[in-house]
VEXFI-961573 format. One record per residue (C-alpha): x, y, z. Coordinates in nm, 3 decimals, decimal comma. Layout:
! VEXFI-961573
+---------+---------+---------+
!      c1 !      c2 !      c3 !
+---------+---------+---------+
!       X !       Y !       Z !
...
+---------+---------+---------+
//
This chain:
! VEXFI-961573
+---------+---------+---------+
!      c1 !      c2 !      c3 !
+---------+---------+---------+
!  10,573 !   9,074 !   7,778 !
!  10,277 !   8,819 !   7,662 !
!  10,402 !   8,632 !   7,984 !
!  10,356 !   8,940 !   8,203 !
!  10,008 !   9,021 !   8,045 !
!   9,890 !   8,648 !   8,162 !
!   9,974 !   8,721 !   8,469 !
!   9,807 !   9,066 !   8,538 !
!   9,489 !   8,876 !   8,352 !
!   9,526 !   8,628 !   8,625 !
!   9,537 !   8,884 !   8,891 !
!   9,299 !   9,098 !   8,764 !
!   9,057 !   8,786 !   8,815 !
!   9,110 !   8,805 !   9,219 !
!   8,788 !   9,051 !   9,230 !
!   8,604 !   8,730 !   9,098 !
!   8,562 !   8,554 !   9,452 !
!   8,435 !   8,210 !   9,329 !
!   8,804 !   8,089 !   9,209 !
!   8,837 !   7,728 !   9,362 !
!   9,199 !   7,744 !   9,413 !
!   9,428 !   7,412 !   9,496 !
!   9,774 !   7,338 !   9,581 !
!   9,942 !   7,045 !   9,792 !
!  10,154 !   6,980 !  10,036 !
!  10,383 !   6,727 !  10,155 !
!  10,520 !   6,627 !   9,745 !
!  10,859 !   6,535 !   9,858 !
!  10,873 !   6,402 !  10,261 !
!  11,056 !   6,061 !  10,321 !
!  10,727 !   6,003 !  10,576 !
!  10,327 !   6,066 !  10,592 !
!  10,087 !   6,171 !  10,344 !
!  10,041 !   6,364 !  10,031 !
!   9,774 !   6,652 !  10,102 !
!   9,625 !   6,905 !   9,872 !
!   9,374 !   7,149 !   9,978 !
!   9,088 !   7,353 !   9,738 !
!   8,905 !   7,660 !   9,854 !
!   8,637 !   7,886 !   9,707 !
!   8,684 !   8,209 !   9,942 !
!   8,366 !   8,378 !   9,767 !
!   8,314 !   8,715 !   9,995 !
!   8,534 !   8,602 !  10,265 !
!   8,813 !   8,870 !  10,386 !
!   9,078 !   8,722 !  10,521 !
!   9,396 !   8,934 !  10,513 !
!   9,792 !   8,862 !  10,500 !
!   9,709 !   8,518 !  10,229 !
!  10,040 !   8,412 !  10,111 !
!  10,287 !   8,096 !  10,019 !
!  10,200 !   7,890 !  10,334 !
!  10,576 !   7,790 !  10,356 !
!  10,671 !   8,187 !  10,356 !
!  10,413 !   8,173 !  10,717 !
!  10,535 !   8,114 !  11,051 !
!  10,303 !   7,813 !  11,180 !
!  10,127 !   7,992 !  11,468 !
!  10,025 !   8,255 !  11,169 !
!   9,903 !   7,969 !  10,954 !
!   9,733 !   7,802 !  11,249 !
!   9,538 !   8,163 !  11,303 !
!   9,466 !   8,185 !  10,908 !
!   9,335 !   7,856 !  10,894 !
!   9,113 !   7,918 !  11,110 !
!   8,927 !   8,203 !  10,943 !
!   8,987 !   8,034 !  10,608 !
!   8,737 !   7,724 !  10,750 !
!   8,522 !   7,937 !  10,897 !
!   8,466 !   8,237 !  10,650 !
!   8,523 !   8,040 !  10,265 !
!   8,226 !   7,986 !  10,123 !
!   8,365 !   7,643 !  10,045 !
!   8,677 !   7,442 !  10,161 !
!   8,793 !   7,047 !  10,089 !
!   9,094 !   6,816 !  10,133 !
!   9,255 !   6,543 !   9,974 !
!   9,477 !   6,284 !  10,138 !
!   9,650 !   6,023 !   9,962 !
!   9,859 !   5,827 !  10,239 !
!  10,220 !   5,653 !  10,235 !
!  10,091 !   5,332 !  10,179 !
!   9,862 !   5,428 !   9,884 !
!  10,117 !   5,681 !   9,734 !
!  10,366 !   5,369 !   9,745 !
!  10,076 !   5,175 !   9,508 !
!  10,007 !   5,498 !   9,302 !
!  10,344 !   5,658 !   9,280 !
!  10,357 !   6,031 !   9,276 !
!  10,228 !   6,142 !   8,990 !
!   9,924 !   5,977 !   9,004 !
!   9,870 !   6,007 !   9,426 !
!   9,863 !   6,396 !   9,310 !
!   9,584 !   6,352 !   9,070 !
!   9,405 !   6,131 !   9,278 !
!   9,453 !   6,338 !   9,578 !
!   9,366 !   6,662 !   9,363 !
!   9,037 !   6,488 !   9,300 !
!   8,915 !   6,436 !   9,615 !
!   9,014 !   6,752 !   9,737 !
!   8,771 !   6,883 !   9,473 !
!   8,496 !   6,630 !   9,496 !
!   8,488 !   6,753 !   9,926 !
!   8,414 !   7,137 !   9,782 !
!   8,071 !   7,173 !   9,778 !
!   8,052 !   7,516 !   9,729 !
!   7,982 !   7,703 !   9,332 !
!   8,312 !   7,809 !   9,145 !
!   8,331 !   7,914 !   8,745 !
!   8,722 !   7,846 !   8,781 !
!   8,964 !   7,638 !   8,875 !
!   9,343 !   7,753 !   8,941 !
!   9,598 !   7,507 !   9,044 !
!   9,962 !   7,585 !   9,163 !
!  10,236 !   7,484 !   8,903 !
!  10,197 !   7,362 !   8,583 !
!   9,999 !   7,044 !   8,535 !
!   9,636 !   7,030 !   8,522 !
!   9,604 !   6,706 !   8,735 !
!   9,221 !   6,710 !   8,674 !
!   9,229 !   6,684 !   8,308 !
!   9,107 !   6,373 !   8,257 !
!   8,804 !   6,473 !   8,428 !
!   8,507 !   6,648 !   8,313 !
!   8,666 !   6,992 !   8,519 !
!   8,974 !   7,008 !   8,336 !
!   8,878 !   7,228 !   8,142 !
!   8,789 !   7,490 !   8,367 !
!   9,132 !   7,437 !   8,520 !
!   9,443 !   7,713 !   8,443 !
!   9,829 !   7,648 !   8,556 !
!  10,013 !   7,875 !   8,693 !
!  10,345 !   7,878 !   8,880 !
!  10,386 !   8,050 !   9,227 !
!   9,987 !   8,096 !   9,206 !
!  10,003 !   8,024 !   9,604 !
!  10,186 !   8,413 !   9,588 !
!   9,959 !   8,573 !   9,362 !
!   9,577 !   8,409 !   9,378 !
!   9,439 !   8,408 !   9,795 !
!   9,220 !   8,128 !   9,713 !
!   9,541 !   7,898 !   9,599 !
!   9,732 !   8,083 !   9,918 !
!   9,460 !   7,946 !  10,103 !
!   9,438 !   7,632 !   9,985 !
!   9,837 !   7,597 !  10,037 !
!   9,771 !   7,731 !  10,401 !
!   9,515 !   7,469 !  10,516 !
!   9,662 !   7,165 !  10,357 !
!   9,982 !   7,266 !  10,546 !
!   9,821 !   7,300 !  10,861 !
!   9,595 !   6,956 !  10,848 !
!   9,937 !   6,774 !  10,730 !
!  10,152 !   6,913 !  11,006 !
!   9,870 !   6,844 !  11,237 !
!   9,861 !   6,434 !  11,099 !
!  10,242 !   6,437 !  11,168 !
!  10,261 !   6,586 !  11,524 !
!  10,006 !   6,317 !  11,605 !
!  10,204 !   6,049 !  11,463 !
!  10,508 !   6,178 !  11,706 !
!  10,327 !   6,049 !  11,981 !
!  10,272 !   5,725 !  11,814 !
!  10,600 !   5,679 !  11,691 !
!  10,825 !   5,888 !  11,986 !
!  11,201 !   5,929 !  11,882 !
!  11,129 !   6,016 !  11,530 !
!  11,101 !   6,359 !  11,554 !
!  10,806 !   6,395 !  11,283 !
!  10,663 !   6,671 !  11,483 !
!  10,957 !   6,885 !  11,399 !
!  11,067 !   6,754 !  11,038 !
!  10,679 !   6,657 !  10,942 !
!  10,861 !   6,346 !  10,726 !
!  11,132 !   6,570 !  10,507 !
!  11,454 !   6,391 !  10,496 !
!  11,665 !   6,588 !  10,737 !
!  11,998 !   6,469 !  10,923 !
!  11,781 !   6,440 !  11,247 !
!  11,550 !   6,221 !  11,079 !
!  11,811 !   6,005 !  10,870 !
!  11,978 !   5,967 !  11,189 !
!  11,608 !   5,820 !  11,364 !
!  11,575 !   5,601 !  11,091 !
!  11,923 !   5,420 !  11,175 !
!  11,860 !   5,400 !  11,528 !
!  11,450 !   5,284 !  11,497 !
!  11,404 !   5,155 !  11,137 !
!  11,112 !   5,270 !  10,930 !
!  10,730 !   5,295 !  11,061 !
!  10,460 !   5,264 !  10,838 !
!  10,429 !   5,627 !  10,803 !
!  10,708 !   5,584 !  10,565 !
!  10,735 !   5,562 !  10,188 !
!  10,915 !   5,241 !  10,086 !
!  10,880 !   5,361 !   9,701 !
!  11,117 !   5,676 !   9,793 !
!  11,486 !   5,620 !   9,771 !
!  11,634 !   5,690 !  10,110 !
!  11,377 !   5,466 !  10,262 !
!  11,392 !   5,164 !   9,965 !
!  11,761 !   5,152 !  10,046 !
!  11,724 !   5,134 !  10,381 !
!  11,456 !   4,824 !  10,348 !
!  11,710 !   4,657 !  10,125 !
!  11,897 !   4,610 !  10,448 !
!  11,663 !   4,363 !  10,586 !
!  11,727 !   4,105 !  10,269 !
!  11,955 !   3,898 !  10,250 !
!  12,092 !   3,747 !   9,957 !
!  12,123 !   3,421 !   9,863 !
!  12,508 !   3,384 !   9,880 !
!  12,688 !   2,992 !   9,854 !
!  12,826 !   2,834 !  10,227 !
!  13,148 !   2,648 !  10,197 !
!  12,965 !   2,332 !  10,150 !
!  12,763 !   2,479 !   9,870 !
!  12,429 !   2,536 !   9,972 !
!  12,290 !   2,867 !   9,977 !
!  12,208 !   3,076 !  10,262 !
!  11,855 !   3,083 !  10,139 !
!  11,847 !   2,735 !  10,129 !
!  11,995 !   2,701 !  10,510 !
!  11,722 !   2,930 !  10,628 !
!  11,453 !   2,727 !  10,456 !
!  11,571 !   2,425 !  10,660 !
!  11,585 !   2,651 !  10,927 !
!  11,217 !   2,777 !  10,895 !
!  11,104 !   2,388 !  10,848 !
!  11,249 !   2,274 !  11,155 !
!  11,112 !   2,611 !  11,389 !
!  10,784 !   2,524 !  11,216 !
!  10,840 !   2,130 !  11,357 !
!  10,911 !   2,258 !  11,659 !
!  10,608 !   2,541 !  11,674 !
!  10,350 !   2,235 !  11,617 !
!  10,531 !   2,004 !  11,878 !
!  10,452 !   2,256 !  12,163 !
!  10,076 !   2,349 !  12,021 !
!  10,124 !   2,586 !  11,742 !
!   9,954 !   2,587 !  11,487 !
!  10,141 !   2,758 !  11,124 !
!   9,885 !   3,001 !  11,003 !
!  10,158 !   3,162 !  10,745 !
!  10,509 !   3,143 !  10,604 !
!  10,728 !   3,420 !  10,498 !
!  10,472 !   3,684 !  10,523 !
!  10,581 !   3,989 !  10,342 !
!  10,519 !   4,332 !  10,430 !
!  10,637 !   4,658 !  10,356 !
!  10,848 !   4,674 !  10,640 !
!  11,016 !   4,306 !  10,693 !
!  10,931 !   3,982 !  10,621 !
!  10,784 !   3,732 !  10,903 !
!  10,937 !   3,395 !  10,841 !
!  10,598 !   3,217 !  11,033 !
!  10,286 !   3,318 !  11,192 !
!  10,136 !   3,052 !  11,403 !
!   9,828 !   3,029 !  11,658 !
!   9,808 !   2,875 !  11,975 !
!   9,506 !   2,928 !  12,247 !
!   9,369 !   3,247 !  12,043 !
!   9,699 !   3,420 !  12,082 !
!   9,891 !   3,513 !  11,744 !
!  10,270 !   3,438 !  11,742 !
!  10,508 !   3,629 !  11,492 !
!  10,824 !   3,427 !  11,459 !
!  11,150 !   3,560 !  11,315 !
!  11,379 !   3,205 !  11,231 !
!  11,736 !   3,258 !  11,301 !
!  11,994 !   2,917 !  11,161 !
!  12,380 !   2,915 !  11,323 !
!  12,551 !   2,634 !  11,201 !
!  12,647 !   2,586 !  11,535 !
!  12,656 !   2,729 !  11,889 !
!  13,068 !   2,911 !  11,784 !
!  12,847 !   3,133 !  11,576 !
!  12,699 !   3,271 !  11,828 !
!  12,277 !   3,281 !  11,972 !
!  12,044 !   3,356 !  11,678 !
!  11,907 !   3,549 !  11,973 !
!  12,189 !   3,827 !  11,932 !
!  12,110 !   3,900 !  11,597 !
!  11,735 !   4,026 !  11,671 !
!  11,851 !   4,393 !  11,667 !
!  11,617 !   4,702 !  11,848 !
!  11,553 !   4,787 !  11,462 !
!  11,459 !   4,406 !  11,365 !
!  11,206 !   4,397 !  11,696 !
!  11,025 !   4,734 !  11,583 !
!  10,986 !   4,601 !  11,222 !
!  10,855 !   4,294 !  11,309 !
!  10,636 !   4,458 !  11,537 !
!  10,475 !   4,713 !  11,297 !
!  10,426 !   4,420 !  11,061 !
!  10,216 !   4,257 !  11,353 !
!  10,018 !   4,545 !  11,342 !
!   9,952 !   4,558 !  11,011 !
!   9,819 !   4,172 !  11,007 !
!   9,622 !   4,256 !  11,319 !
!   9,469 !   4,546 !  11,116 !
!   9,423 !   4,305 !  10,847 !
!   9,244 !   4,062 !  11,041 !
!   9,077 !   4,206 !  11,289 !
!   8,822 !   4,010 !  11,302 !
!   9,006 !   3,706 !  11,365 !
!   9,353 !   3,826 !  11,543 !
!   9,273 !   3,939 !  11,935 !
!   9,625 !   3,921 !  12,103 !
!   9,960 !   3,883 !  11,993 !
!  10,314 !   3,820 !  12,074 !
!  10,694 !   3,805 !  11,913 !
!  10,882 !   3,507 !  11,957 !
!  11,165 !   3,430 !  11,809 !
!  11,354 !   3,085 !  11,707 !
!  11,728 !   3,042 !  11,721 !
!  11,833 !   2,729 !  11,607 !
!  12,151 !   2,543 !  11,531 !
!  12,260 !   2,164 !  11,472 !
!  12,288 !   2,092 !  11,886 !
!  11,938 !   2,268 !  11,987 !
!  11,660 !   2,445 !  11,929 !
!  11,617 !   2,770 !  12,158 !
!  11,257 !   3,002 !  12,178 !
!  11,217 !   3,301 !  12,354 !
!  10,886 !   3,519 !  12,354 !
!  10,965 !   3,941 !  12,342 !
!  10,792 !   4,140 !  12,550 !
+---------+---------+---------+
//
């Protein structure tokens, strides 16, 4: 019963327009960011507010729309995969819940966030905030709130399906379905992707390889780093200069990074004992070539000042000859 009396309290508040409701979206996706939106309604009248996920998406699309244009005040916060990878969840909610409330410049004497953590309350409005599960069914400012984060964050995603074609993200927006486990075998991961998330951690831990002994008892480790020294010998012969070694990214790991003529070179190293073994060549999978070539991007975003065109190349070398081959 005292249960049941909070509630009808709550709802009894809904004829108090300047609520500044807030709920995310995007908690648990494999891909893309972490969104929560925060609206103050005031006299707005927007009709049918519900649980965004209980909303067909051309509905939400039309609610969104009045919801920007008729709230008194509106805001978004974004905490992308990269940064929720450095944050981890709990805090990439709190930090995202902040800046969804620091965009809201409207007036609000309340604060009512979905679920039951007050993520801003370490802040000097935490204690205006109050809890309350399935508040995105019973207060329209939270429905709203759920409503326009959803739309915004399936909005990001179908934009990153043209960058990234094959994934699928406008369909799954980043939630680990089969369709999408089954794009992440064929492509690898993009940097949409969160690396601190299971599925996606396991599927990184691929890529390394660990040191294991050779029958004449030197490590594979060790093999490659005679490997890298002599593709680095052979880079500088024929104008290179080594700019990095064993660059690591999110994605892979670039065993050098050389510059020759103003054009950046990212060389994957591949060591066969001998020819028998077969072409390091062959081992540069379609997955390999993608992850090296987001990790390309990411140094060219790095240094953009500095980095102006690039290229893959790859060494294969063995104890009979040294073979390089640019990618296109």
């Amino acid at each position: 019963m005292e249960r049941l009396f909070y509630i009808k309290l709550i709802i009894d508040r809904y004829t108090e327009n300047m609520i500044l409701g807030i709920d995310e979206v995007g908690r648990g996706p494999w891909a893309g960011p972490l969104v929560v939106g925060a609206v103050v309604l005031g006299e707005a009248k927007v009709t049918g507010l519900t649980d965004s996920k209980k909303l067909s998406a051309k509905r939400r699309e039309q609610l969104d729309i009045m919801i920007r244009q008729q709230a008194t005040g509106w805001g978004l916060g974004w905490v992308h995969a990269n940064e929720l990878d450095q944050l981890g969840l709990a805090e990439s909610l709190r930090v995202a819940t902040i800046r969804a409330v620091e965009a809201v410049k409207a007036p609000y004497h309340e604060i009512i966030i979905d679920g039951t953590i007050n993520f801003l309350k370490e802040t000097s409005k935490g204690k205006y905030v109050t809890t309350l599960a399935k508040a995105d069914l019973l207060v329209p400012s939270v429905s709203a709130a759920s409503i326009i984060a959803k739309v915004a964050r399936d909005a990001f995603m179908a934009e990153q399906a043209v960058q990234y074609p094959g994934y699928g993200f406008e369909k799954h927006v980043g939630y680990g379905t089969a369709s999408h486990r089954s794009a992440l075998d064929t492509l690898g991961v993009t940097p949409l992707h969160r690396t601190s998330f299971a599925p996606i951690a396991k599927m990184l831990n691929i890529e390394i390889e660990q040191p294991r002994k050779t029958s004449t008892g030197i490590t594979t480790k060790q093999l490659g780093d005679s490997g890298e020294n002599q593709a680095c010998q052979y880079l500088t012969q024929h104008g290179h200069k080594i700019v990095e070694r064993n660059w690591k990214t999110r994605w892979c790991e670039i065993d050098i990074i050389s510059v020759k003529e103003g054009t950046y070179y990212f060389v994957e190293v591949k060591y066969r004992k001998n020819a028998s073994a077969g072409s390091g060549l062959e081992a540069i999978t379609k997955t390999k070539l993608r992850q090296i070539g987001f990790a390309a991007e990411y140094y060219q975003a790095k240094h953009q000042s500095s980095v102006a065109e690039q290229k893959l190349a790859v060494v294969s070398i063995t104890d009979e000859k040294v073979e390089y081959l640019e990618l296109e």
